[in-house]
N, C-alpha and C positions, 0 to 999 in steps of 0.2 A: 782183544786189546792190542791194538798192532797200529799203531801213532804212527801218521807220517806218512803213509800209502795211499795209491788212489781210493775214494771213498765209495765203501758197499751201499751208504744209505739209498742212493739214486737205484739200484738194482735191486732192492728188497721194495721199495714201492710203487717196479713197475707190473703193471697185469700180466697172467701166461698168454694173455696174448698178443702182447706189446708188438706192433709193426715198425721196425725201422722205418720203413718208405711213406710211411703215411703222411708226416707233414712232408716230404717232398710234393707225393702225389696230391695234397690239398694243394699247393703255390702252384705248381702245373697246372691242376684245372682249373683254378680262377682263373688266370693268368686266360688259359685259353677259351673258357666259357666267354671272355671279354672282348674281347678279341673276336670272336665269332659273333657275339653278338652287333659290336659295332659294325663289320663289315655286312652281318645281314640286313642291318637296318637301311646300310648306305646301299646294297641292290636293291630293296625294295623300295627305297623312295625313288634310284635310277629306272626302275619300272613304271611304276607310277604316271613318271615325266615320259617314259616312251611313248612314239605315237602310234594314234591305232590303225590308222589306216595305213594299206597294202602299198611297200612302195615300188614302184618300176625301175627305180634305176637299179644299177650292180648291186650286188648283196655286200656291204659291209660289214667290220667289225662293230658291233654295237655294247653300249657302254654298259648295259648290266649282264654282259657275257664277261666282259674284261672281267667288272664287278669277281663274277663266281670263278672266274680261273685265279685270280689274284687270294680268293676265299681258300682255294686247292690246296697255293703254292703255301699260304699261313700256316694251312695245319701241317700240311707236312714237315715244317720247318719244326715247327712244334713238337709233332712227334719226334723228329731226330733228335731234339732239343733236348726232349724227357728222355728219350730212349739212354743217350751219352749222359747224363746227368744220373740216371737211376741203373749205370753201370758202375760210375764213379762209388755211388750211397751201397749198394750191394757188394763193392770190392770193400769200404771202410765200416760197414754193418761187418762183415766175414771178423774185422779185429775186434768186434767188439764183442761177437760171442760166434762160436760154433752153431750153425742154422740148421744143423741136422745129427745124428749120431752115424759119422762115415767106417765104425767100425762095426763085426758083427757080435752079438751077444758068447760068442762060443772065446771069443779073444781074451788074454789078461787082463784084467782090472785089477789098477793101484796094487802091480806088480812089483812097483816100488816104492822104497821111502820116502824118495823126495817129489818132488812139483814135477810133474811131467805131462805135456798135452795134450799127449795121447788120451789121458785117463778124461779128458772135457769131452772127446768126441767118443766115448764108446755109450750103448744105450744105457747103463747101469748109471750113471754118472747123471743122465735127463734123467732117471728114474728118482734121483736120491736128491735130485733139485726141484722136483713134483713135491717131497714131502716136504723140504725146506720151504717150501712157495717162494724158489725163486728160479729166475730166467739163469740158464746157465752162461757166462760167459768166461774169458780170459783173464780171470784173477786168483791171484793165489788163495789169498783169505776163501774164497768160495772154496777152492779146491782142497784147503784145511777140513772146514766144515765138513766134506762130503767124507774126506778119508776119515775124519774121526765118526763119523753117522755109520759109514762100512763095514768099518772094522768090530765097533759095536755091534752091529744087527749080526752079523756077521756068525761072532761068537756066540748068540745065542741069548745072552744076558741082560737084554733089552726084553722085559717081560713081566705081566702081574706080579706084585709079589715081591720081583725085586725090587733093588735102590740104587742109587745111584747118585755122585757126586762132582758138580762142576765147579772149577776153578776159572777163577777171571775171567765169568761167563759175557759178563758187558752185555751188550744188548742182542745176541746171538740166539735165534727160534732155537737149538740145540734143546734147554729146556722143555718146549714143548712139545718137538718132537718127539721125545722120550715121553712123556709124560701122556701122549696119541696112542703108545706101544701097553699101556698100565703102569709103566715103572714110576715109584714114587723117586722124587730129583730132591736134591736138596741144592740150589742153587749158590755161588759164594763169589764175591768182587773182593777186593782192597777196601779194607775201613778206612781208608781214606784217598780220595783221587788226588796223588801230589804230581801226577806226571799231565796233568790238563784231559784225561779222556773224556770226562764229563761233555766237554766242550763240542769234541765230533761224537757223540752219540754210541762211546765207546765204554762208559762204566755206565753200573747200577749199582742203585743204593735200593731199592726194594720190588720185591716179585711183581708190583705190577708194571714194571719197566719191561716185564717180559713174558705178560701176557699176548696171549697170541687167538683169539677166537676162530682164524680163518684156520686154526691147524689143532686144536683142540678144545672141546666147550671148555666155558668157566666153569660149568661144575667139574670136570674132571681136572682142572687147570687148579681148583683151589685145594683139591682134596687132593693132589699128588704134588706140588711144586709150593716149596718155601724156597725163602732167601734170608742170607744172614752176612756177614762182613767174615772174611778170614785172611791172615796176612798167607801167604804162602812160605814165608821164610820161616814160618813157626804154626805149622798147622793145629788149631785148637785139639785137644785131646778126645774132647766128645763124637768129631770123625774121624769116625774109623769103622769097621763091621759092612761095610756097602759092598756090593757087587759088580761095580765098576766106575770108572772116573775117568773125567778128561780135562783137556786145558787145550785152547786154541790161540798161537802163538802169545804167550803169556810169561815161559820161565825165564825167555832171554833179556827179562826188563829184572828180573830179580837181582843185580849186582853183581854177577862175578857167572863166569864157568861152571865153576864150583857151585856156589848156593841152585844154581840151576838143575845140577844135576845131581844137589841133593833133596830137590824137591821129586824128581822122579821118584828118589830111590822114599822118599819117608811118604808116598804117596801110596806106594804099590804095595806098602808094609803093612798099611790101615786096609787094606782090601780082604774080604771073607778067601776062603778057598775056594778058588776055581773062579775068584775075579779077575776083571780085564781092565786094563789102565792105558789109553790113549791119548798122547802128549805132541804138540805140534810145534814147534818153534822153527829161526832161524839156521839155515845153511851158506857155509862159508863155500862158494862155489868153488872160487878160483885162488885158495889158497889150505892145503895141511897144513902150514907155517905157521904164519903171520896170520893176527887175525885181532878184533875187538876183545880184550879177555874179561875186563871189568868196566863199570859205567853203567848208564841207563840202559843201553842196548846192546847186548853183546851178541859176537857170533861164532855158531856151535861148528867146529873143521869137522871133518871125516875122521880125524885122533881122538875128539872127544867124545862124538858119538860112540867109536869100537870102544874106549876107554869104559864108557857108560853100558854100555850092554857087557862088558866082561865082566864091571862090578854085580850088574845084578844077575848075571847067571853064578858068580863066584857067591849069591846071596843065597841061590836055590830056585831065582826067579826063569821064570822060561821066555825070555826076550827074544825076539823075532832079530834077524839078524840087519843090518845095514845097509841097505844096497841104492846105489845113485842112478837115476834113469843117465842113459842116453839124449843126445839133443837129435831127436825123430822128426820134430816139426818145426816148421820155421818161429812158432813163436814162442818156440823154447830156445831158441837164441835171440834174442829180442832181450835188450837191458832198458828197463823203463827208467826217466832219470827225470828229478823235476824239472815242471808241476808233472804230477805223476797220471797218468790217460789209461787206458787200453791197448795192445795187451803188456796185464800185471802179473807174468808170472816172475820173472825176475824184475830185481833193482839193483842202483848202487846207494851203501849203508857205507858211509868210513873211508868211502875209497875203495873198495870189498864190492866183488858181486855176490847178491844170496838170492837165496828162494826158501822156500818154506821146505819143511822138513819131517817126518813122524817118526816117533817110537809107540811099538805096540810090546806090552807085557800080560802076560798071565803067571799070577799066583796059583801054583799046583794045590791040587787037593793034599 
């Protein structure tokens, strides 16, 4: 649930083996199938008209020789043509997603809390986009998903048996991922959409908004995965007992700082012993200070986060502690500003630069 940012829908409905270059390389070869074709037609009818008999004068240039030098000079032009053209689409494919994993599997993965690029190019990252069924590329929202799928499988708690509880899941495979793993999900939106998500393909109102066949049957889709409506500012009493829970940028529309980060904390409280609780929201990049505090969308400084993990360690919780990547790669300094494109790891919100954000907790035995 994250209004307002470039849209995931176009990346969730393309195939894993979506080619950038493909419509270019289709306009190229018509283009020069056409091309070749008219010039052969026009040496062969220059042939045709040639005479047949042996001639004695000096040997001339003859007109369907021209014809095939002129055929030479086409395509080559052509090839340069494509060549320059399909170095342009492979430099602006590179923004649109990472075309390979450049790191080795022995490296840190989602070593940090926040959005960092590095984590889109290590091979764990393509592995954890294979289950999502989606193409990896440069957006934050994508890279929510995967930390919360990570840190999940991670711990262990993604498994027969258990359960498991989402927040402001909207139309996100998370659901059925889990649900691929045995864990029964109880899936949860806002009983009511008043912020317009419905609209971008950003609420649900019932489980089959988030069925997913390509990533788990419906029989195991209907027997593990319900949906129900829950406010997050006042979580129904009947969740509670599960063995882990998420939300993927969702607490920072809940009104204030505050209500935000007391949804963490009443979140982690309904969790069995030895559950896991992964929460995603907004980072205030380039400000401790000043920041959004209350409104539709607010955003969480580096204060409020230590403030939030001090409380829930002061609760007994074992919080992972805070830490902000580095800017390693060029498109982690890249501010996307509307209309919003690729790469979406950062934006500007308020005047504010942010990027997304996690907290991981475990409930001790």
């Amino acid at each position: 649930m994250d209004k307002g940012v470039a849209p995931m829908g176009a990346a969730t409905s393309l195939p894993a083996t979506w080619n950038p270059l493909r419509h270019l390389w289709r306009s190229v070869r018509n283009r020069m199938a056409a091309q070749i074709t008219q010039m052969l037609h026009e040496e062969g009818t220059l042939r045709q008209r040639a005479p047949k008999a042996v001639q004695l004068d000096p040997p001339v240039a003859h007109p369907a020789a021209d014809a095939g030098q002129q055929l030479q000079l086409a395509l080559a032009q052509l090839r340069d043509e494509f060549n320059a053209r399909l170095e342009v689409l492979e430099e602006r494919a590179w923004w649109v997603a990472p075309a390979r994993p450049s790191l080795s599997p022995e490296e840190p993965f989602m070593a940090y809390s926040t959005c960092s690029a590095s984590d889109l190019t290590h091979p764990r990252y393509f592995e954890l986009c294979r289950l999502l069924h989606e193409t990896p590329r440069w957006h934050r929202k994508q890279w929510e998903w995967v930390f919360v799928l990570h840190h999940l499988l991670k711990s262990g708690v993604v498994k027969p048996g258990n359960s498991g509880v989402g927040f402001g899941v909207g139309r996100e495979m998370l659901p059925a991922v889990f649900a691929s793993f045995g864990a029964s999900v109880i899936a949860t939106d806002a009983p009511d959409d008043v912020m317009g998500w419905e609209e971008t393909n950003e609420h649900s109102s019932s489980r089959e908004q988030l069925r997913a066949p390509w990533i788990v049957s419906d029989a195991d889709f209907d027997r593990l995965v319900s949906h129900r409506p829950a406010d997050m500012n006042a979580i129904p009493d009947s969740l509670r007992d599960y063995d882990f829970t998420w939300s993927s940028c969702c607490y920072e529309h809940l009104g204030s700082i505050q209500a935000g980060s007391d949804f963490v904390v009443n979140s982690v409280e309904r969790l069995r012993p030895g559950g896991i609780a992964v929460h995603t929201t907004e980072f205030n990049v380039c400000s401790n200070d000043k920041t959004l505090v209350d409104g539709p969308t607010v955003l969480f400084r580096r204060q409020d986060f230590e403030a939030l993990i001090d409380r829930l360690r002061g609760l007994g919780y074992d919080a992972q502690p805070f830490t902000v990547s580095p800017n390693l790669h060029t498109a982690d300094s890249h501010v996307d500003l509307p209309p919003y494109a690729l790469p979406h790891l950062k934006l500007e919100i308020g005047g504010y630069v942010t990027t997304s954000a996690g907290v991981v907790v475990r409930r001790p035995y």
